[in-house]
TORKOL-4160 file (C-alpha; in steps of 0.2 Angstrom, whole numbers, padded with zeros to 4 digits, m for minus):
210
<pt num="1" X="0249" Y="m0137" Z="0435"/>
<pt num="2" X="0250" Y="m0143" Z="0416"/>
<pt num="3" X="0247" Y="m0130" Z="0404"/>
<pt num="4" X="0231" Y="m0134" Z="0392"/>
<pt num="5" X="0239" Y="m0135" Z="0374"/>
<pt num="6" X="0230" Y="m0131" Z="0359"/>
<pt num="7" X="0224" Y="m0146" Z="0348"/>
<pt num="8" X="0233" Y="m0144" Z="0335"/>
<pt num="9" X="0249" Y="m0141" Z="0344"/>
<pt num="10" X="0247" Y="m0158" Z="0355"/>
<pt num="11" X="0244" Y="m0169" Z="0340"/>
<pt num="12" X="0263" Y="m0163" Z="0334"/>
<pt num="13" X="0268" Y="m0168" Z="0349"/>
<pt num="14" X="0260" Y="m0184" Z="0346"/>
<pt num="15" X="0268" Y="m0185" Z="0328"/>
<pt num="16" X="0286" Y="m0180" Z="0334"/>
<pt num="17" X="0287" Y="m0191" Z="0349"/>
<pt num="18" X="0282" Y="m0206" Z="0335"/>
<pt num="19" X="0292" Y="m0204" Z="0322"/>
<pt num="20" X="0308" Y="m0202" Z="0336"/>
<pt num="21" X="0302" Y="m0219" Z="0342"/>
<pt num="22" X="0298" Y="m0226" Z="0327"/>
<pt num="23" X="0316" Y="m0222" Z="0319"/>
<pt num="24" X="0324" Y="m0227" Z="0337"/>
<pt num="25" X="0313" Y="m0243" Z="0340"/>
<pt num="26" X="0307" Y="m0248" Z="0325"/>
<pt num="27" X="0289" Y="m0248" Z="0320"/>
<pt num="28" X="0282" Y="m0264" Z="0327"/>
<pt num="29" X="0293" Y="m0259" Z="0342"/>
<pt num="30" X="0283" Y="m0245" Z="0347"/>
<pt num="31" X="0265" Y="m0247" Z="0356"/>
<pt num="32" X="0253" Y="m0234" Z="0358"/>
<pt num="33" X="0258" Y="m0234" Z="0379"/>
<pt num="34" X="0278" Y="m0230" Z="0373"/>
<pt num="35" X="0272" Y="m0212" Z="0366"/>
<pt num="36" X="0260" Y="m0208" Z="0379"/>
<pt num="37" X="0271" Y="m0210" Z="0391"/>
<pt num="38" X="0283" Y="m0197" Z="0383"/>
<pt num="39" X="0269" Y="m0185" Z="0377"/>
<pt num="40" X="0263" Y="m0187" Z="0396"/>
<pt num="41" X="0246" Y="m0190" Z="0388"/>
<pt num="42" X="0229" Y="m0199" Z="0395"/>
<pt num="43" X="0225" Y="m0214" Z="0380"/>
<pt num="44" X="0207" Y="m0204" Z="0378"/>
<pt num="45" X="0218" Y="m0191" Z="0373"/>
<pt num="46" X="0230" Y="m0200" Z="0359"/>
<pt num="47" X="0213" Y="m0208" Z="0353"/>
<pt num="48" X="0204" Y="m0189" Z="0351"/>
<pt num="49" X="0216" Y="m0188" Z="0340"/>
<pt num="50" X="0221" Y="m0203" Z="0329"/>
<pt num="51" X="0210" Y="m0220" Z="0329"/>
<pt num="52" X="0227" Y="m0229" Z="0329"/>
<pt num="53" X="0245" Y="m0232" Z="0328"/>
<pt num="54" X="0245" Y="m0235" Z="0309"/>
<pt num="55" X="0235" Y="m0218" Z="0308"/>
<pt num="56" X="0248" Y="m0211" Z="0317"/>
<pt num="57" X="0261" Y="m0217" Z="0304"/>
<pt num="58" X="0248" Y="m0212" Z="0288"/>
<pt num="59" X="0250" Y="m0193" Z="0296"/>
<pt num="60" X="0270" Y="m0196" Z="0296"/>
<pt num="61" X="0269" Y="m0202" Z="0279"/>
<pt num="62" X="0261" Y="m0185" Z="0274"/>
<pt num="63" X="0272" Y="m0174" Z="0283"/>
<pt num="64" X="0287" Y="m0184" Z="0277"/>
<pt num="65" X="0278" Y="m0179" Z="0258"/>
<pt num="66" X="0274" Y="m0160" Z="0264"/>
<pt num="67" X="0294" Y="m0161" Z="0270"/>
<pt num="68" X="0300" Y="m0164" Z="0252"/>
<pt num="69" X="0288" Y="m0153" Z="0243"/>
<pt num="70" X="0295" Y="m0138" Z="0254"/>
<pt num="71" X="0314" Y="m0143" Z="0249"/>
<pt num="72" X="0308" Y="m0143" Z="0231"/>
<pt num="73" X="0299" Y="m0125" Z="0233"/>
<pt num="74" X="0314" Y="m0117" Z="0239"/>
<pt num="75" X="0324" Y="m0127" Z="0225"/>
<pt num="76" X="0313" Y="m0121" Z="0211"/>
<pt num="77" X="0311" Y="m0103" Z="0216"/>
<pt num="78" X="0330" Y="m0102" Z="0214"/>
<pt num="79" X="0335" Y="m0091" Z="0201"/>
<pt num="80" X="0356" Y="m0094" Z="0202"/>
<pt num="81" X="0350" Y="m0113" Z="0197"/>
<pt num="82" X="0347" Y="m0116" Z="0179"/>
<pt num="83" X="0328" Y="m0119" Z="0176"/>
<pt num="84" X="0331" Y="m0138" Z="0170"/>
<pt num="85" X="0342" Y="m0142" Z="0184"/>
<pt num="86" X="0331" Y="m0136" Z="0197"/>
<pt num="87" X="0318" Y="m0146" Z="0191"/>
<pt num="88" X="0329" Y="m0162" Z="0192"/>
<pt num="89" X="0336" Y="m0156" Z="0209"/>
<pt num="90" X="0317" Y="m0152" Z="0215"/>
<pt num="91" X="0314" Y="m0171" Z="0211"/>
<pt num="92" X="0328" Y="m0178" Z="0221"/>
<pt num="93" X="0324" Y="m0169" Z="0234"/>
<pt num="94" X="0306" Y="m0179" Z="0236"/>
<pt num="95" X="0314" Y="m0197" Z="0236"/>
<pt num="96" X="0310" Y="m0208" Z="0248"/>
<pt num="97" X="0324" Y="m0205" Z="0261"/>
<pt num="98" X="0313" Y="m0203" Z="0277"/>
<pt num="99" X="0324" Y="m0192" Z="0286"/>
<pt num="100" X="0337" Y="m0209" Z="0289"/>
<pt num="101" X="0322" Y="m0219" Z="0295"/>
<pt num="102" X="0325" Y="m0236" Z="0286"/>
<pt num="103" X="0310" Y="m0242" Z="0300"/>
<pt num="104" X="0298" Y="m0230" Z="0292"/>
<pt num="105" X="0302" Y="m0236" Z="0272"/>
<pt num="106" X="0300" Y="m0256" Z="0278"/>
<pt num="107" X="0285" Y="m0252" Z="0283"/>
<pt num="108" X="0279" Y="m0245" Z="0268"/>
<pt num="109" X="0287" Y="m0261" Z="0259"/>
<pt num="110" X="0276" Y="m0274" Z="0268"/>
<pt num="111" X="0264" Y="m0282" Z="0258"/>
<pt num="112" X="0250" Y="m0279" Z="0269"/>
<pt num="113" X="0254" Y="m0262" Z="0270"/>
<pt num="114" X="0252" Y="m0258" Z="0251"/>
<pt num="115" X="0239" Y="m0247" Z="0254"/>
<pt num="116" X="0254" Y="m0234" Z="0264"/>
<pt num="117" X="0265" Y="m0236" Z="0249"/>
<pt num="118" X="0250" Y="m0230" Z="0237"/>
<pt num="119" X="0246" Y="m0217" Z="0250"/>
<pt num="120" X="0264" Y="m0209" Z="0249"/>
<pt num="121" X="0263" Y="m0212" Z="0230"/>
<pt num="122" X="0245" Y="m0204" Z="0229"/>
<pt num="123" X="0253" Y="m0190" Z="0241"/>
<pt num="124" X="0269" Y="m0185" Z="0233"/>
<pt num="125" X="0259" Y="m0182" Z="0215"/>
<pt num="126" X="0247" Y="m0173" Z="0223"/>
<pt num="127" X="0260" Y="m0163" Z="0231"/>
<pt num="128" X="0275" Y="m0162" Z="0220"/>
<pt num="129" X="0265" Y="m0160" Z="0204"/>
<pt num="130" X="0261" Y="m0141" Z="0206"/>
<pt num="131" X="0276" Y="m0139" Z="0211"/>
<pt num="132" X="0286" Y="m0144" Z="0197"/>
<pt num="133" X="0275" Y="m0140" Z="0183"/>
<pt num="134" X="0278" Y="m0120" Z="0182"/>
<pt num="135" X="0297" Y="m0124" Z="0180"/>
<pt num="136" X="0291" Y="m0135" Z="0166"/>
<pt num="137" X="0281" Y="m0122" Z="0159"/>
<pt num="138" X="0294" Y="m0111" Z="0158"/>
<pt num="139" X="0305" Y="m0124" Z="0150"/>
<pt num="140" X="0293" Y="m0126" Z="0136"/>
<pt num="141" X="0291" Y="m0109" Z="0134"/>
<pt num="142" X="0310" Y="m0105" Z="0131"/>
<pt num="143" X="0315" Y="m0119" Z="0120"/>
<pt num="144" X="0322" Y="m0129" Z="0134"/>
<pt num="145" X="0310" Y="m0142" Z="0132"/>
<pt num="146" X="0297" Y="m0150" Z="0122"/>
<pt num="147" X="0283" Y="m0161" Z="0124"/>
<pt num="148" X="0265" Y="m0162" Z="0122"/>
<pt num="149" X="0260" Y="m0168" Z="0142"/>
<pt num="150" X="0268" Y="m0157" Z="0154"/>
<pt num="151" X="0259" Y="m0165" Z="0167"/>
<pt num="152" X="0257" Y="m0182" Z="0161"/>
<pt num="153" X="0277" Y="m0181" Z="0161"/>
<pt num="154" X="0280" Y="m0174" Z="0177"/>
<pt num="155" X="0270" Y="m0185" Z="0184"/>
<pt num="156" X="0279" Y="m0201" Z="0175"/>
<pt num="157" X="0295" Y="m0195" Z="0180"/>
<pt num="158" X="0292" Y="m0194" Z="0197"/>
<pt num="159" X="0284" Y="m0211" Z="0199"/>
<pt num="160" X="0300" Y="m0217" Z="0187"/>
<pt num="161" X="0310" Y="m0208" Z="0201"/>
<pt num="162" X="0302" Y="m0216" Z="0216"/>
<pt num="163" X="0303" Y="m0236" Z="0208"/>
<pt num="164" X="0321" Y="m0235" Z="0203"/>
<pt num="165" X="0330" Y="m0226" Z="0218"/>
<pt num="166" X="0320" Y="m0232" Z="0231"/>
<pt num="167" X="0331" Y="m0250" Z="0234"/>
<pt num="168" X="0319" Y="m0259" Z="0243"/>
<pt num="169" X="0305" Y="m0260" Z="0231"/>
<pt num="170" X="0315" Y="m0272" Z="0217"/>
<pt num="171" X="0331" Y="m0276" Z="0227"/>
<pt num="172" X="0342" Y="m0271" Z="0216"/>
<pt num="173" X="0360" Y="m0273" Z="0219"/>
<pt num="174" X="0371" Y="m0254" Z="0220"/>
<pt num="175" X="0384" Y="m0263" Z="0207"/>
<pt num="176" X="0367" Y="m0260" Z="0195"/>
<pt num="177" X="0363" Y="m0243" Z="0201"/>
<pt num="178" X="0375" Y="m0233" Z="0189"/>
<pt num="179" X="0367" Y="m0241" Z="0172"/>
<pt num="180" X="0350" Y="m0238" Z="0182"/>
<pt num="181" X="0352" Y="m0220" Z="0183"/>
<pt num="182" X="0360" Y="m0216" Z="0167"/>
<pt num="183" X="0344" Y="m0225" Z="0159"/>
<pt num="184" X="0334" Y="m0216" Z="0170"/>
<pt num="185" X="0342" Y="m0201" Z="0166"/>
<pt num="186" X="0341" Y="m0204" Z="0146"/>
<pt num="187" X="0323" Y="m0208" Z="0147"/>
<pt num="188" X="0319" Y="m0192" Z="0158"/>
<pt num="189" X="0329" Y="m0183" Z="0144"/>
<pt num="190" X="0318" Y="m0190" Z="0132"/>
<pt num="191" X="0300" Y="m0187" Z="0142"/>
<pt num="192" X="0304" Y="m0167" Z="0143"/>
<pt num="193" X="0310" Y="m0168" Z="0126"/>
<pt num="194" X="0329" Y="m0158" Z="0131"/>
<pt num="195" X="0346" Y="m0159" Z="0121"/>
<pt num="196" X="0353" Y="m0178" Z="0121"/>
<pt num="197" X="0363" Y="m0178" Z="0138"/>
<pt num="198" X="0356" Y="m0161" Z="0145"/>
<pt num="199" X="0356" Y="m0173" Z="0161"/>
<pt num="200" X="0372" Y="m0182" Z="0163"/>
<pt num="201" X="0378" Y="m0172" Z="0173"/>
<pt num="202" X="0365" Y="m0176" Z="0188"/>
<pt num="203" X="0375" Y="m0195" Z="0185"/>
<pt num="204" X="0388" Y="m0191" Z="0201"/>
<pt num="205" X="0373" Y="m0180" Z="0211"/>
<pt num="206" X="0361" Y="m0198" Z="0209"/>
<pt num="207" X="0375" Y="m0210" Z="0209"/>
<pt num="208" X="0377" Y="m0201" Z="0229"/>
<pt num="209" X="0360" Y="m0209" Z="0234"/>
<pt num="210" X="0359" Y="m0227" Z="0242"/>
């Protein structure tokens, strides 16, 4: 006899067994029938809890955000990392890498799926913003940095962050990548108002992404 699970404990389940078959299959791959059949779930059931597929995906876009912003916490709450570097480190750790699921980001890249890319975006500043603003405080307040929109600049900083290493948005080739992140990186410099190259050396740590 199957053990009744608790609601929110079965839609997981649901989220898990998607996101392993979207990484394995592919997206477009995967129907509705392929996770019931793992979650061993009735199609009322799946429906009680998301109206579709591509609800099912809008949730993994969200816990892919939440996944981030937790990597970031731990990063920022670190005392043996100086304060300005754990807040560039808190931003890498919320790029687009989707746990190695290249299915997942071409899906967010198709133009009739523009409205998951500005959920993510929408998302991750909702998310990450908090979290990178007290380390910025704190900057200010000891001389590290300078500027008159803290949050304004956190914000553009993170967006600047998602547009120039996420390589699928402009198909960049990697041969440009290394004048792309030191501009990235003089321009971040310039937003928080630190020392001229305070940053350069996150080039080798960002020059280590795709």
């Amino acid at each position: 006899m199957k053990t009744v699970k608790e609601g929110e404990i079965r839609r997981r389940e649901i989220l898990d067994v998607a996101r392993e078959l979207f990484v394995t299959k592919g997206y477009d791959h995967t129907s509705v029938n392929d996770i019931l059949k793992i979650v061993d779930i009735a199609k009322g059931t799946f429906y009680y809890y998301f109206a579709s597929k591509e609800e099912v995906l809008e949730a993994i876009i969200l816990d892919i955000v939440e996944e981030g912003a937790r990597r970031a916490e731990i990063i920022v709450k670190d005392q043996s990392i100086p304060l300005l570097n754990r807040i560039m480190m808190a931003i890498m750790a919320q790029t687009p890498e989707f746990e190695g699921s290249e299915e997942i980001k071409e899906e967010l890249h198709k133009v009739e799926n523009a409205k998951l890319e500005r959920l993510y975006l929408k998302a991750m500043l909702k998310r990450m913003t908090p979290v990178l603003q007290e380390p910025v405080l704190e900057c200010i307040k000891e001389g590290i940095a300078h500027m008159e929109y803290p949050t304004e600049c956190i914000e553009t900083i993170l967006l600047l962050g998602h547009m120039m290493f996420d390589c699928d948005t402009f198909e960049w080739k990697m041969e440009e990548y290394p004048q792309k992140i030191q501009a990235f990186l003089c321009h971040a410099e310039r937003m928080l108002g630190t020392k001229e190259g305070e940053l350069s050396g996150f080039l080798q740590m960002f020059g280590q992404m795709p």
